[in-house]
N, C-alpha and C positions, 0 to 999 in steps of 0.2 A: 608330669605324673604327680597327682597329690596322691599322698598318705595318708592313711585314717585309723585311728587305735585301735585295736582287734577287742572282740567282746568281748565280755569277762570270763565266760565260758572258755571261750580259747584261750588265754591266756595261762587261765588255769591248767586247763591241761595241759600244754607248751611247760610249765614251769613242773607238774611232774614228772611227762617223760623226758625231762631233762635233770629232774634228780634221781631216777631211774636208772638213767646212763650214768650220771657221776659215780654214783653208789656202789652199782656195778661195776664199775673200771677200780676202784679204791678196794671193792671188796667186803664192802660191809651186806648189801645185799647177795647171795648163793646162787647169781646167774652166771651161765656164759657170757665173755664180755665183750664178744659180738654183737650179742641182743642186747646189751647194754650200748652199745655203739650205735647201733641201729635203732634205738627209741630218741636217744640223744640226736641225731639228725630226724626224727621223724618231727622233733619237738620242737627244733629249730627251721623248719621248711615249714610246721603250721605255725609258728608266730610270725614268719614273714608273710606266707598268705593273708593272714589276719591283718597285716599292715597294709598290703599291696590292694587287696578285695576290701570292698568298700561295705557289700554285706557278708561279710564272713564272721 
């Protein structure tokens, strides 16, 4: 299986519902940190698609 770099587009978002999650679990963002938890893997299951999917 080759891997291919995810667009830039994805990427970006992967990198902020992944500071979404951070922020939230630390507390500087005013969410539950559930949903904080839950963007944080939503963030990381679309940068791996983005790798795996050749057009994604």
């Amino acid at each position: 299986m080759k891997l291919s770099a995810p667009k830039v587009v994805v990427f970006w978002i992967a990198v902020i519902l992944a500071a979404i999650g951070v922020l939230s679990f630390v507390g500087i963002i005013p969410i539950e940190a559930s949903t904080g938890i839950w963007a944080l893997v939503i963030g990381f299951v679309l940068l791996a698609l983005g790798n795996l999917l050749k057009d994604f």
